[in-house]
PDBQT receptor file of N, H, CA, C and O in Angstrom, charges set to zero:
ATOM      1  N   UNK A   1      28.802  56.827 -91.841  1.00  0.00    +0.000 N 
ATOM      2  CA  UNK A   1      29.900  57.078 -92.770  1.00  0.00    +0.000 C 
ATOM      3  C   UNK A   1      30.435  55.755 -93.297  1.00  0.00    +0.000 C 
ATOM      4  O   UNK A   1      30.600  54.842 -92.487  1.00  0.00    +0.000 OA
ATOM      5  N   UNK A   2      30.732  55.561 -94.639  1.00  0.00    +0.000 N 
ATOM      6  H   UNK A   2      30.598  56.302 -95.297  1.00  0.00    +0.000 HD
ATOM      7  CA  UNK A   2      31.067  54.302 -95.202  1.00  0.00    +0.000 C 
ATOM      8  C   UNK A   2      32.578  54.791 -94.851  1.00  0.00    +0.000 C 
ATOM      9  O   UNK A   2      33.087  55.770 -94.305  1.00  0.00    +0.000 OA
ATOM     10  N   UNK A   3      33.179  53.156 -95.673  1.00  0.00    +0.000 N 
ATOM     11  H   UNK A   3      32.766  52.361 -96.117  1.00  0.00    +0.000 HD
ATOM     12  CA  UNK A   3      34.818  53.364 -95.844  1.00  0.00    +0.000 C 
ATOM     13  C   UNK A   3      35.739  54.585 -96.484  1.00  0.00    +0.000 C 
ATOM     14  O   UNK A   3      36.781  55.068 -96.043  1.00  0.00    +0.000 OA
ATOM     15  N   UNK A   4      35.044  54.890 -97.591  1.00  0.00    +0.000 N 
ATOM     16  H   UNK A   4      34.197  54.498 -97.950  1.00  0.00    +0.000 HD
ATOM     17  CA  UNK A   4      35.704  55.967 -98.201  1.00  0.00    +0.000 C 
ATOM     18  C   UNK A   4      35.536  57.393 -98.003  1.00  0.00    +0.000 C 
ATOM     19  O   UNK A   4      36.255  58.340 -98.322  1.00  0.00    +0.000 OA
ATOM     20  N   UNK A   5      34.472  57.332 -97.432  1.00  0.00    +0.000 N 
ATOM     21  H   UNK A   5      33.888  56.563 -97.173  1.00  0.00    +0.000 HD
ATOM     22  CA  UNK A   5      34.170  59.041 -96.460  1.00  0.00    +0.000 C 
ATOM     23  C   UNK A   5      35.345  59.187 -95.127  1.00  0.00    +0.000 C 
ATOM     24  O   UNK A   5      36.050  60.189 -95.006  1.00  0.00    +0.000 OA
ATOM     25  N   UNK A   6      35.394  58.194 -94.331  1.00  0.00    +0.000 N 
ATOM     26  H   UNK A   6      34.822  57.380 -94.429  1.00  0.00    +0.000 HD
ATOM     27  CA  UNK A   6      36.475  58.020 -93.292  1.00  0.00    +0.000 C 
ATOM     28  C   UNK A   6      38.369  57.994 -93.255  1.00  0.00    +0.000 C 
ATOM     29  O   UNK A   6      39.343  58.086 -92.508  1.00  0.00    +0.000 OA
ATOM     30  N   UNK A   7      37.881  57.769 -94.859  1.00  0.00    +0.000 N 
ATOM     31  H   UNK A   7      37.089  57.694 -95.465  1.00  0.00    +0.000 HD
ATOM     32  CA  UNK A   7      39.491  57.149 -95.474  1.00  0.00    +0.000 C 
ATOM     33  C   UNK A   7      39.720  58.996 -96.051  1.00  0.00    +0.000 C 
ATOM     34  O   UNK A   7      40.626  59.763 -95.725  1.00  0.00    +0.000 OA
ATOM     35  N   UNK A   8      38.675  59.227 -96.870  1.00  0.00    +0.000 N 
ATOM     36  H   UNK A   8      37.939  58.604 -97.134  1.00  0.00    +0.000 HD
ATOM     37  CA  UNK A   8      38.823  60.816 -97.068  1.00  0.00    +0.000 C 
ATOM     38  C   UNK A   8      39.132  61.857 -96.038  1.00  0.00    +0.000 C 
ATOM     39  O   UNK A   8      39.954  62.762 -95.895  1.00  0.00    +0.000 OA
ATOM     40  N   UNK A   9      38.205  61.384 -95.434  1.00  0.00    +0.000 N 
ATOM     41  H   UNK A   9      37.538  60.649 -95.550  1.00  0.00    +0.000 HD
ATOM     42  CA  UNK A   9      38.832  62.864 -93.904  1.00  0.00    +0.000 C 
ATOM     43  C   UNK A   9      40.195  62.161 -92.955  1.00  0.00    +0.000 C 
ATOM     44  O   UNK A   9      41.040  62.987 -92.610  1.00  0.00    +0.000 OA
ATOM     45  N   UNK A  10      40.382  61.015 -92.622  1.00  0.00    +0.000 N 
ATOM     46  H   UNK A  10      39.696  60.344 -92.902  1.00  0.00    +0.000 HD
ATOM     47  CA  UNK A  10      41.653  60.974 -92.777  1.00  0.00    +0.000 C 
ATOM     48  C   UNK A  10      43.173  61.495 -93.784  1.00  0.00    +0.000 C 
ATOM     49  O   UNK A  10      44.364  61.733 -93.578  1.00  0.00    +0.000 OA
ATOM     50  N   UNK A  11      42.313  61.473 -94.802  1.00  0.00    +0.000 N 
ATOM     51  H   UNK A  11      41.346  61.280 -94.968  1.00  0.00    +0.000 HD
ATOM     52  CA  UNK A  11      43.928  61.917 -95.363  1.00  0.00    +0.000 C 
ATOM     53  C   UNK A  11      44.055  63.460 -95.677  1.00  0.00    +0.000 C 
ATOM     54  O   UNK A  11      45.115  63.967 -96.041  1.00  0.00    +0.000 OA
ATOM     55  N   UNK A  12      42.713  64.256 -95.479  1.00  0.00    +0.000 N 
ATOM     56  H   UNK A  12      41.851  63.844 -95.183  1.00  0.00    +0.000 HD
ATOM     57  CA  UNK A  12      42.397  65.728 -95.713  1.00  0.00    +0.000 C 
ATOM     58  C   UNK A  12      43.036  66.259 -94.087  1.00  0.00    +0.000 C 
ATOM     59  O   UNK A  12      43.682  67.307 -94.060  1.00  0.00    +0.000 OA
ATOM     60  N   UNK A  13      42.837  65.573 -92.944  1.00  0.00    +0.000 N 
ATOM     61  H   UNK A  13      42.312  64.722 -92.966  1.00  0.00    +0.000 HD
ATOM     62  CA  UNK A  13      43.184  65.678 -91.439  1.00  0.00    +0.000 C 
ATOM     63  C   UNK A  13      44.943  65.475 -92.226  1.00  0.00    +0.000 C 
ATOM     64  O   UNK A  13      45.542  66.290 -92.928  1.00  0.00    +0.000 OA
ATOM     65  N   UNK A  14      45.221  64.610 -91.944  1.00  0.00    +0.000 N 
ATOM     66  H   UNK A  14      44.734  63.947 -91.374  1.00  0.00    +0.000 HD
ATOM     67  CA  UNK A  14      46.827  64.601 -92.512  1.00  0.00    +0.000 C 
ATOM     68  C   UNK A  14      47.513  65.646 -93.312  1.00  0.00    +0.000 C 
ATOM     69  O   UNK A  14      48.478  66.329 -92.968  1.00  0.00    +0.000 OA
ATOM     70  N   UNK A  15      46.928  65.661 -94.321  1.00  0.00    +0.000 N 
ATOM     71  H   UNK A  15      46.144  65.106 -94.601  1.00  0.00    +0.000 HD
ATOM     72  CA  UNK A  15      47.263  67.032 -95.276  1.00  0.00    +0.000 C 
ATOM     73  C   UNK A  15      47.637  68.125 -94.312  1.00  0.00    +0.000 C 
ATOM     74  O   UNK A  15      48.781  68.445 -93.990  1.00  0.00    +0.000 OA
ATOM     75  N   UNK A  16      46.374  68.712 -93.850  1.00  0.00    +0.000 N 
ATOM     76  H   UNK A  16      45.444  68.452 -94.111  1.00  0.00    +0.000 HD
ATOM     77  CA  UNK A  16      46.232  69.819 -93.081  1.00  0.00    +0.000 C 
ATOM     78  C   UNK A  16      47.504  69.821 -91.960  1.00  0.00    +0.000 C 
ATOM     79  O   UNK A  16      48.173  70.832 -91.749  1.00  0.00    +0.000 OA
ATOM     80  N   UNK A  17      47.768  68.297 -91.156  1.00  0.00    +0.000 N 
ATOM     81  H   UNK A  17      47.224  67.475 -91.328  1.00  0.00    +0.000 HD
ATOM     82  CA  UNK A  17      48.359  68.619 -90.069  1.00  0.00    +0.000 C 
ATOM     83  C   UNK A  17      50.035  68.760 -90.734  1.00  0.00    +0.000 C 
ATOM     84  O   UNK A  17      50.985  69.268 -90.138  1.00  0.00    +0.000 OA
ATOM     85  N   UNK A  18      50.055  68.204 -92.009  1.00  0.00    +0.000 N 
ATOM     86  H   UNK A  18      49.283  67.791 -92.493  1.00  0.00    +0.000 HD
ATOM     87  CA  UNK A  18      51.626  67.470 -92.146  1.00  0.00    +0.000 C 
ATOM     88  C   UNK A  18      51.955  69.635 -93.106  1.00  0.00    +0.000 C 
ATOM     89  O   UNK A  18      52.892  70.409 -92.909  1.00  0.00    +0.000 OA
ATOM     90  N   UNK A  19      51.167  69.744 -93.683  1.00  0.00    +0.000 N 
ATOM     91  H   UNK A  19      50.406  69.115 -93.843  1.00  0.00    +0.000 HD
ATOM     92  CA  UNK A  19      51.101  71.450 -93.811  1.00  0.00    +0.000 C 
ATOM     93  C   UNK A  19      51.905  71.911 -92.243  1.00  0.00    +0.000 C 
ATOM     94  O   UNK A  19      53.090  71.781 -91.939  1.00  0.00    +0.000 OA
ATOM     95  N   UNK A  20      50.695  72.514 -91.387  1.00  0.00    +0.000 N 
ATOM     96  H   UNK A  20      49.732  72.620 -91.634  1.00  0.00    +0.000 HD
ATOM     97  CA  UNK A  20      50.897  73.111 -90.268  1.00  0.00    +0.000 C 
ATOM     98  C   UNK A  20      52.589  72.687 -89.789  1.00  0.00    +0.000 C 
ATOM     99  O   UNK A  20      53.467  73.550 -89.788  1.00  0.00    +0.000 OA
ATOM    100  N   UNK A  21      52.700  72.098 -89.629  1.00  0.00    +0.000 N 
ATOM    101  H   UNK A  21      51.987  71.396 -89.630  1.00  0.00    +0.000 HD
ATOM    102  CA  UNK A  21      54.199  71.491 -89.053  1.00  0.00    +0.000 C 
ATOM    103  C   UNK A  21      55.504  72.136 -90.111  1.00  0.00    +0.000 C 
ATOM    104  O   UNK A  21      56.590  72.678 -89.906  1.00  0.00    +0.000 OA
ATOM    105  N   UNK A  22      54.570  71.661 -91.541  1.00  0.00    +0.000 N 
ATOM    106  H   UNK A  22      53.688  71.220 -91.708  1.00  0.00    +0.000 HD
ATOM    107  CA  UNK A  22      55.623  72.176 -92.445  1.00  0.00    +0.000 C 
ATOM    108  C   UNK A  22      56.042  73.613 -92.370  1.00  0.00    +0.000 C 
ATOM    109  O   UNK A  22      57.185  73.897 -92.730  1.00  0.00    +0.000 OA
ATOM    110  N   UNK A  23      54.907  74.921 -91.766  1.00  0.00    +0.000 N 
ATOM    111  H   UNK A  23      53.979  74.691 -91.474  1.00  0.00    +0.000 HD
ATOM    112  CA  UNK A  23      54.806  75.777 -91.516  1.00  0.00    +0.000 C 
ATOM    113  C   UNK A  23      55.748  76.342 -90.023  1.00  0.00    +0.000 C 
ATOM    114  O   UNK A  23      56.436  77.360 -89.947  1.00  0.00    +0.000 OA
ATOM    115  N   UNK A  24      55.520  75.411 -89.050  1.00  0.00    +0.000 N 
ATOM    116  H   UNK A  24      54.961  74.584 -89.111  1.00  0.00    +0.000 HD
ATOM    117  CA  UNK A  24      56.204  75.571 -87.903  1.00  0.00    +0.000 C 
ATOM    118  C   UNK A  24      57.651  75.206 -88.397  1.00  0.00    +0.000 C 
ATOM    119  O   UNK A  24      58.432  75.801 -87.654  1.00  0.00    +0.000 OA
ATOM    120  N   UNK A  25      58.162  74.664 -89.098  1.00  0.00    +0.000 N 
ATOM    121  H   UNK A  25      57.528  74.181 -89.701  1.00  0.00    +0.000 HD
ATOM    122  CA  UNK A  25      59.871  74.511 -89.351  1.00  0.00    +0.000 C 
ATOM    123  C   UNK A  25      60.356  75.439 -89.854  1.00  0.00    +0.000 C 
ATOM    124  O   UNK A  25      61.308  75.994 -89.306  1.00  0.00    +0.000 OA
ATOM    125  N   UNK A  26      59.788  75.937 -91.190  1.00  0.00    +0.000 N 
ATOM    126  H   UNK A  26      59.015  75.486 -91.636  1.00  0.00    +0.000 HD
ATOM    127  CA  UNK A  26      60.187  77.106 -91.542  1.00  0.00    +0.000 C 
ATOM    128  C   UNK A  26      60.187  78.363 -90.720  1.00  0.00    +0.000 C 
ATOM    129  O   UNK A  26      61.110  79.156 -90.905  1.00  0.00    +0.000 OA
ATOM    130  N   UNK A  27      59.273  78.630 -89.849  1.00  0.00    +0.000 N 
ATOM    131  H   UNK A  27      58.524  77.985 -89.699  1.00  0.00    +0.000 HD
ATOM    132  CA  UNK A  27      59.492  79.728 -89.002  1.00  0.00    +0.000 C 
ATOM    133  C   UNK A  27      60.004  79.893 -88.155  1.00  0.00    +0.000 C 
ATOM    134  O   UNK A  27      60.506  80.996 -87.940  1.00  0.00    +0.000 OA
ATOM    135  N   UNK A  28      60.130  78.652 -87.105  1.00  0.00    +0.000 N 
ATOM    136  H   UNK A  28      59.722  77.756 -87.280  1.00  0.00    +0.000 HD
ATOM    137  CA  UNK A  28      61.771  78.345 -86.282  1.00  0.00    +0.000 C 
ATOM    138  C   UNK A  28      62.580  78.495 -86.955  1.00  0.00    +0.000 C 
ATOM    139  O   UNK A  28      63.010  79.638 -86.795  1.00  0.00    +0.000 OA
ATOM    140  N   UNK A  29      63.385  77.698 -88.084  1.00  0.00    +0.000 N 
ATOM    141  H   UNK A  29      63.036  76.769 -88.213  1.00  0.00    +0.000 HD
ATOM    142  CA  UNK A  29      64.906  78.244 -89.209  1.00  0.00    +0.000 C 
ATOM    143  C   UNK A  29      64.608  79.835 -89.224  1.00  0.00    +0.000 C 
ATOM    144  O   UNK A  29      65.520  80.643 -89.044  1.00  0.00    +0.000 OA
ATOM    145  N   UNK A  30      63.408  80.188 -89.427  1.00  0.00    +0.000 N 
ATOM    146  H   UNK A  30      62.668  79.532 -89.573  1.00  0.00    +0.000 HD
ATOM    147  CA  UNK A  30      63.562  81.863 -89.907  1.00  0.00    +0.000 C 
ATOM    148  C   UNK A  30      64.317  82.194 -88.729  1.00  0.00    +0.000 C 
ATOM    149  O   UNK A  30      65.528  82.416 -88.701  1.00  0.00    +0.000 OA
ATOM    150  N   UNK A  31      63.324  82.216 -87.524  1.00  0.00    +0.000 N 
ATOM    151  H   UNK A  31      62.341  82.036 -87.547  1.00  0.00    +0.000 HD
ATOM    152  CA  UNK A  31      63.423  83.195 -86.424  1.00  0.00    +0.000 C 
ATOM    153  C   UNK A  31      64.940  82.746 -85.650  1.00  0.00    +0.000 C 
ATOM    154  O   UNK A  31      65.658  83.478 -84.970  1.00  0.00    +0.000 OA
ATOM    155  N   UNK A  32      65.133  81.423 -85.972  1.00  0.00    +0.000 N 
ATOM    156  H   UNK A  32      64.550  80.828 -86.525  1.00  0.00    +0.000 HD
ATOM    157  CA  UNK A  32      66.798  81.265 -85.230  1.00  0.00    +0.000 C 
ATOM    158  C   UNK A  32      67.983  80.925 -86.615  1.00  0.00    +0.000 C 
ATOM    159  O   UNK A  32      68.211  79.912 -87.276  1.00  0.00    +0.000 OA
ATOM    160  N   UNK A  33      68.341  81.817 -86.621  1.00  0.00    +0.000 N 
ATOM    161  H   UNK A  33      68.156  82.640 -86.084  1.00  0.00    +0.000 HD
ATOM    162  CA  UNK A  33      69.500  81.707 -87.823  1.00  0.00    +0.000 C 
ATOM    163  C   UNK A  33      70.625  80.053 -87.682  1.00  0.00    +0.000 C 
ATOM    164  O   UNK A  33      70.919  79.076 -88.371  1.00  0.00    +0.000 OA
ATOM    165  N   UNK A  34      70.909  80.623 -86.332  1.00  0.00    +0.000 N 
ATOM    166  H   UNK A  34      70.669  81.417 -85.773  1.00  0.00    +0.000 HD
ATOM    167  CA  UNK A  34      72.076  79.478 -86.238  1.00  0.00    +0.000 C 
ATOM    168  C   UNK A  34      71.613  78.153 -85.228  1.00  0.00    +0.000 C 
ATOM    169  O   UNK A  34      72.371  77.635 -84.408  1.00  0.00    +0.000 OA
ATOM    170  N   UNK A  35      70.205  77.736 -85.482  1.00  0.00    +0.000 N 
ATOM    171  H   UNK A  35      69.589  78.156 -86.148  1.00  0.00    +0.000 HD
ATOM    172  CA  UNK A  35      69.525  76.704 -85.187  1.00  0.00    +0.000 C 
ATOM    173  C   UNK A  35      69.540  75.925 -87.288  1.00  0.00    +0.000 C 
ATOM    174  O   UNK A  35      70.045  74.954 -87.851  1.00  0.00    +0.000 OA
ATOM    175  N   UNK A  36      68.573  77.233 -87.745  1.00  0.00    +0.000 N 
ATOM    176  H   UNK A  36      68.162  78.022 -87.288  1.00  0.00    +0.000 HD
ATOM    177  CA  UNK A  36      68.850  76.844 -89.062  1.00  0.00    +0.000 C 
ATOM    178  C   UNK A  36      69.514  76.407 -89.922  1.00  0.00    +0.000 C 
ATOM    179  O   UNK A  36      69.299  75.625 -90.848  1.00  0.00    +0.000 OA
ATOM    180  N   UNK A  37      70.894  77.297 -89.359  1.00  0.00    +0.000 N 
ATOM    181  H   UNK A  37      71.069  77.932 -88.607  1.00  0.00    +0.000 HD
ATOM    182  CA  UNK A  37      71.779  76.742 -90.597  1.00  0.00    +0.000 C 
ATOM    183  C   UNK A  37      72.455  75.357 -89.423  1.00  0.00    +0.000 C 
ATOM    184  O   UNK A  37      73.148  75.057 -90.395  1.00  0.00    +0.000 OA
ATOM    185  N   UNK A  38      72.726  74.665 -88.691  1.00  0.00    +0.000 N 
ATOM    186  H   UNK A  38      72.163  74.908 -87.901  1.00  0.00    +0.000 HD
ATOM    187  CA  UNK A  38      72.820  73.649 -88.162  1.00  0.00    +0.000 C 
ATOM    188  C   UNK A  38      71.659  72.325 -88.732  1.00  0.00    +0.000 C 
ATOM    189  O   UNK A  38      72.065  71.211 -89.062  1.00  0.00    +0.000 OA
ATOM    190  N   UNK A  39      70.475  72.654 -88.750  1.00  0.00    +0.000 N 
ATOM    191  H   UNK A  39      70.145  73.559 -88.483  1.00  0.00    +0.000 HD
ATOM    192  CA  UNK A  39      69.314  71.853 -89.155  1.00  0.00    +0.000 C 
ATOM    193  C   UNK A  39      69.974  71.658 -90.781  1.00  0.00    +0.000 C 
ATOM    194  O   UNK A  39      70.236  70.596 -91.345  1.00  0.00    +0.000 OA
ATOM    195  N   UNK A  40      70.125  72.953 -91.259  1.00  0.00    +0.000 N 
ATOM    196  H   UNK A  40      69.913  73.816 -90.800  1.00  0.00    +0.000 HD
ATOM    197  CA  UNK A  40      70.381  73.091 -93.010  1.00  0.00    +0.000 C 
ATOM    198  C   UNK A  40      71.737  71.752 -92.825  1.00  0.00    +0.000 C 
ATOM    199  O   UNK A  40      71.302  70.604 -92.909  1.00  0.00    +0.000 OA
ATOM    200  N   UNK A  41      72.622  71.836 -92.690  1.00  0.00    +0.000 N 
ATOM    201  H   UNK A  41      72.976  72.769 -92.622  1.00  0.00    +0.000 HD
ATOM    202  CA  UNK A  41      73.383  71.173 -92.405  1.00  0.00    +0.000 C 
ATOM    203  C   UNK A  41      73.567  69.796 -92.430  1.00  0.00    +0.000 C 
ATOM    204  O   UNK A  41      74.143  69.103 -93.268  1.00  0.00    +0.000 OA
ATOM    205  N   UNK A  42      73.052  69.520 -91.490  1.00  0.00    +0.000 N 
ATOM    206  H   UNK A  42      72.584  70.084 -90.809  1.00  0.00    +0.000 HD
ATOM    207  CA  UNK A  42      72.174  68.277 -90.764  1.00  0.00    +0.000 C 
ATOM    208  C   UNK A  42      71.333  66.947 -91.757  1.00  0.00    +0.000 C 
ATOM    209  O   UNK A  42      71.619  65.786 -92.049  1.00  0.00    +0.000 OA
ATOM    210  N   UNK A  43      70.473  67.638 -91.971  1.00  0.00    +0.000 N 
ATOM    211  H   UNK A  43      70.240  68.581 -91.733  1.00  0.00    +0.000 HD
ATOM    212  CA  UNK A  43      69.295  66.924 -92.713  1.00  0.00    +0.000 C 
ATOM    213  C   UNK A  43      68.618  67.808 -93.963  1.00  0.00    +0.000 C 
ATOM    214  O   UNK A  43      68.361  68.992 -94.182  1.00  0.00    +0.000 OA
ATOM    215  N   UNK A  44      68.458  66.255 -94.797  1.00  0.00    +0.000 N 
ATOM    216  H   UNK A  44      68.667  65.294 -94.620  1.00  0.00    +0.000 HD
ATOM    217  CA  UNK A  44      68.580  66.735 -96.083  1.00  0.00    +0.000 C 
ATOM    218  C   UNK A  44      66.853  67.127 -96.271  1.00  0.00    +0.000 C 
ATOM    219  O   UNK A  44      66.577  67.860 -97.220  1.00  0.00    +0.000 OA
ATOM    220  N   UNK A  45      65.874  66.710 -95.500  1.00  0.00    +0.000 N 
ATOM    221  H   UNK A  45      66.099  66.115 -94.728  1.00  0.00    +0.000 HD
ATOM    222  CA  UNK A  45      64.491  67.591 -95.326  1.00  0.00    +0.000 C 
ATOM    223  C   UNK A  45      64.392  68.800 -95.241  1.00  0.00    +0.000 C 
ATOM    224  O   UNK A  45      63.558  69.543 -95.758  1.00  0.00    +0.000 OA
ATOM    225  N   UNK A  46      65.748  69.167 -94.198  1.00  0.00    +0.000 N 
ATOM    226  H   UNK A  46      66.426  68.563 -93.778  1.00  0.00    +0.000 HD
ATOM    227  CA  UNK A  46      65.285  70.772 -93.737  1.00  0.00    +0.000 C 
ATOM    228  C   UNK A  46      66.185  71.633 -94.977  1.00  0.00    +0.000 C 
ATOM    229  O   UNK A  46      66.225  72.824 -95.285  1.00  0.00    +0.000 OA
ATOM    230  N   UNK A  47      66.969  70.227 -95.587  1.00  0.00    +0.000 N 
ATOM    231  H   UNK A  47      66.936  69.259 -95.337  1.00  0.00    +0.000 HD
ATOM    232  CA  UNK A  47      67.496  71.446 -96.459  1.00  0.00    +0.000 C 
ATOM    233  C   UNK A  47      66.773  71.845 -97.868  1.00  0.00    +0.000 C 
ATOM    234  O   UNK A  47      66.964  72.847 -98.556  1.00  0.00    +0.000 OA
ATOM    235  N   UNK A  48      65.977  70.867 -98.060  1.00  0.00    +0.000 N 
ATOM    236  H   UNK A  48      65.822  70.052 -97.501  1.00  0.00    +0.000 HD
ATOM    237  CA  UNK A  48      64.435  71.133 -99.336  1.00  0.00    +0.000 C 
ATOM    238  C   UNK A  48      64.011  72.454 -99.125  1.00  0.00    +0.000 C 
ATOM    239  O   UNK A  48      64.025  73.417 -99.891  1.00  0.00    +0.000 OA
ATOM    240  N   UNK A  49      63.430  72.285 -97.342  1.00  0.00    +0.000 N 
ATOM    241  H   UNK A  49      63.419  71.502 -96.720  1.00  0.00    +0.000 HD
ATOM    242  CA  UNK A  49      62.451  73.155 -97.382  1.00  0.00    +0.000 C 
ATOM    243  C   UNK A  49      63.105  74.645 -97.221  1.00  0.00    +0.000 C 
ATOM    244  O   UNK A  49      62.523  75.602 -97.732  1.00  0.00    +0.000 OA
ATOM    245  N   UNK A  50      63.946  74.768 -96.725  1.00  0.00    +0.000 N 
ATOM    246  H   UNK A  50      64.419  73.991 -96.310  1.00  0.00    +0.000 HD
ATOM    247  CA  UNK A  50      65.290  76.046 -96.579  1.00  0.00    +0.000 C 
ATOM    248  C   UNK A  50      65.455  76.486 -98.043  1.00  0.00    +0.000 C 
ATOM    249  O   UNK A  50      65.559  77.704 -98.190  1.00  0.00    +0.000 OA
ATOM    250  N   UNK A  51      65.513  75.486 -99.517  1.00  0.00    +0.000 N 
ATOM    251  H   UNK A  51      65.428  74.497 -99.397  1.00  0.00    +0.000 HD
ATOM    252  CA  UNK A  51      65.661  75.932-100.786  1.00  0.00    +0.000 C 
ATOM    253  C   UNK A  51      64.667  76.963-101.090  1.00  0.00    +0.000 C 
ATOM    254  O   UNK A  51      64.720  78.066-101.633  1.00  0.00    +0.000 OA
ATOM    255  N   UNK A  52      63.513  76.071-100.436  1.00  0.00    +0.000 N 
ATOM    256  H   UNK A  52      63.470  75.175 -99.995  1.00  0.00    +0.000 HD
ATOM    257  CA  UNK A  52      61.715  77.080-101.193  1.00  0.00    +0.000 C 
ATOM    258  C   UNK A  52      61.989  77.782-100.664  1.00  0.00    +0.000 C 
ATOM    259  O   UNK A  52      62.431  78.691-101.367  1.00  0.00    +0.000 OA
ATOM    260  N   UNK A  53      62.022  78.039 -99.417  1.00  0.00    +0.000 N 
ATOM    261  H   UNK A  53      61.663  77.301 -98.846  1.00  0.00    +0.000 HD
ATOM    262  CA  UNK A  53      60.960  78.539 -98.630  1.00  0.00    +0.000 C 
ATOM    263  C   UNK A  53      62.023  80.113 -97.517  1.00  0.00    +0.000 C 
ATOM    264  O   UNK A  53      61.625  81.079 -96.866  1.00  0.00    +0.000 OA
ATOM    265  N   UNK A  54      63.470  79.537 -97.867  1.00  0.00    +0.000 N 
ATOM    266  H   UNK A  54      63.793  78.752 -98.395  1.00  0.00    +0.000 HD
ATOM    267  CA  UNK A  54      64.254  80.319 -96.584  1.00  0.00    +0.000 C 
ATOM    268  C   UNK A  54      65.247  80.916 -97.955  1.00  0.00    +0.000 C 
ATOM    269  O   UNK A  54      65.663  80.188 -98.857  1.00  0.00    +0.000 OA
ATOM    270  N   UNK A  55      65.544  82.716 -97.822  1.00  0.00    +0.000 N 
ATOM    271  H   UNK A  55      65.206  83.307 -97.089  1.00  0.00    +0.000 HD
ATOM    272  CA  UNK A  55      66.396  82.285 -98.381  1.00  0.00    +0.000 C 
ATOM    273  C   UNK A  55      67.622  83.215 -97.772  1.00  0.00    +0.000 C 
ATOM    274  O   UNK A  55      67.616  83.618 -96.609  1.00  0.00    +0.000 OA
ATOM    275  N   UNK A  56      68.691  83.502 -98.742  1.00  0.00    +0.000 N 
ATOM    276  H   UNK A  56      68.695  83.175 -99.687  1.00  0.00    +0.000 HD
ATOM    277  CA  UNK A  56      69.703  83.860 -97.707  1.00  0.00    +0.000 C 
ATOM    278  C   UNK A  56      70.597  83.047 -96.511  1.00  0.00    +0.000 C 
ATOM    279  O   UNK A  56      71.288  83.656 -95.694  1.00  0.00    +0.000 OA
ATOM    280  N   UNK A  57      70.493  81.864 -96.541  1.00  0.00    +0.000 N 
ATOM    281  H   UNK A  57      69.932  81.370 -97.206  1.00  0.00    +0.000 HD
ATOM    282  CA  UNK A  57      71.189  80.932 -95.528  1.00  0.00    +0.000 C 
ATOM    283  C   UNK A  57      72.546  80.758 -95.899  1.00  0.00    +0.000 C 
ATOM    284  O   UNK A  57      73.019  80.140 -96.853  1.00  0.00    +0.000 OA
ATOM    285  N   UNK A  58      73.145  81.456 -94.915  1.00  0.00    +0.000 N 
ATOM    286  H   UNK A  58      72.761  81.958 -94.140  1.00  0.00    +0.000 HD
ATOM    287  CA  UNK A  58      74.700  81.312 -95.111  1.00  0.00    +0.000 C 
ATOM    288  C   UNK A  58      75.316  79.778 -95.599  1.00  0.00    +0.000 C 
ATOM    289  O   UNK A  58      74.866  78.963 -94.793  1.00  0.00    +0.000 OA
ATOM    290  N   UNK A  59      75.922  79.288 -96.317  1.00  0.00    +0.000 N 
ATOM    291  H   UNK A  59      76.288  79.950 -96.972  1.00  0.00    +0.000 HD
ATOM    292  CA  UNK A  59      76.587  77.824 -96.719  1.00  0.00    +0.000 C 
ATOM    293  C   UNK A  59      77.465  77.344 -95.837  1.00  0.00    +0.000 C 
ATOM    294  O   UNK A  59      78.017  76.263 -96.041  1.00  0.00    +0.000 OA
TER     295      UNK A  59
């Protein structure tokens, strides 16, 4: 494998993992309301992904 085959599945591995995770946050906020809206709160990441992705979150 040269440089750019290695550099490719590195960042396709990343993609995939930084996805999956993105997937696991949203479904913790789902499944715990008042974990969520504390996180919502909190940090302005969880509150992006709470816009897409969650909706109904008390203010």
């Amino acid at each position: 494998m040269n440089t750019n085959q290695i550099l490719t599945t590195l960042i396709i591995v990343f993609v995939i993992y930084f996805i999956f995770v993105n997937i696991k946050i949203v479904i913790k906020i789902k499944q715990s309301r008042e974990a969520g809206i504390k996180l919502y709160k909190k940090n302005w990441y969880y509150k992006f992904l709470s816009r897409y992705f969650i909706k109904n979150l008390p203010s």
